[in-house]
C-alpha positions as CSV (number, residue, x, y, z in Angstrom):
1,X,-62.8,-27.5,58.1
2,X,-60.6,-28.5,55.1
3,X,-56.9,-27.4,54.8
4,X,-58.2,-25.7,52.0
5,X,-60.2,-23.6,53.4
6,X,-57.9,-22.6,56.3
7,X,-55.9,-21.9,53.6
8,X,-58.5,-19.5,51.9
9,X,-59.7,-18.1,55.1
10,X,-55.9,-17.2,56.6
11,X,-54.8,-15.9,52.9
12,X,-58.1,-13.6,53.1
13,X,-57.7,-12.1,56.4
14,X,-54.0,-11.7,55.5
15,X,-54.6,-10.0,52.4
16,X,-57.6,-7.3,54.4
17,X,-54.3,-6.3,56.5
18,X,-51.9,-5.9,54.0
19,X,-54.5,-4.4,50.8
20,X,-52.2,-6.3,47.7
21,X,-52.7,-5.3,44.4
22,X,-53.6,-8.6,43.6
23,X,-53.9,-12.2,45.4
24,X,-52.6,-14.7,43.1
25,X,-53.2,-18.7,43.7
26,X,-50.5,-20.8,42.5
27,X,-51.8,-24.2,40.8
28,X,-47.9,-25.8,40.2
29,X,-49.3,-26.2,36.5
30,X,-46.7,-26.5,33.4
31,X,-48.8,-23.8,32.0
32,X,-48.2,-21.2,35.2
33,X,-44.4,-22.5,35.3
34,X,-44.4,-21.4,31.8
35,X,-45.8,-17.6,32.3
36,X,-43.7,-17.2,35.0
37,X,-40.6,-18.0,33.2
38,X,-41.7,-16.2,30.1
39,X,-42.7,-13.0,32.6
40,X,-39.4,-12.9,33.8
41,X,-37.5,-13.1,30.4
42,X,-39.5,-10.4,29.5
43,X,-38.6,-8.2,32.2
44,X,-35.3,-9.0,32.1
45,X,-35.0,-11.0,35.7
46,X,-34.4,-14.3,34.0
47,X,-30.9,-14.5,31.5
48,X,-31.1,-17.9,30.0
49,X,-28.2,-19.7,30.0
50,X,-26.1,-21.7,27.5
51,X,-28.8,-24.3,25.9
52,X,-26.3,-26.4,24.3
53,X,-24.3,-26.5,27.9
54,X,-26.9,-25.7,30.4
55,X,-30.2,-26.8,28.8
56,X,-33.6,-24.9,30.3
57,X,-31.5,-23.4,33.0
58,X,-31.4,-19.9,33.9
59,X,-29.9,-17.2,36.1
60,X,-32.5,-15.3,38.1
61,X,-31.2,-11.4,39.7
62,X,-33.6,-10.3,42.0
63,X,-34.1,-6.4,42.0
64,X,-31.4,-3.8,43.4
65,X,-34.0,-2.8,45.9
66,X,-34.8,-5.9,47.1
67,X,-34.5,-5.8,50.9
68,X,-32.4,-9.2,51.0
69,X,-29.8,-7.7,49.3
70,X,-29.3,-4.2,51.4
């Protein structure tokens, strides 16, 4: 059996326990590195930072409710 399988198979069974909205599979693309950033400007979880100092950087806030934080 190929890792990617094991991979497929475990993310499957994991997913029929838990019932996600949505199973997403992350490819490590410039084009997915691009929505997410763009998502998260757009929701306002990403500030961008000073381009002329801090070129493509950016401050990420996770939510209030986030369980790490309480």
């Amino acid at each position: 059996m190929s890792v990617t399988s094991v991979a497929q198979k475990w993310v499957s069974e994991a997913a029929g326990v838990t019932q996600p909205s949505r199973v997403v599979w992350c490819d490590g693309s410039k084009a997915e590195f691009d929505g997410l950033i763009e998502a998260m400007l757009r929701d306002g979880t990403l500030l961008p930072l000073n381009p002329k100092t801090y070129p493509s950087c950016y401050l990420h806030r996770s939510h209030p409710s986030d369980v790490a934080r309480t």
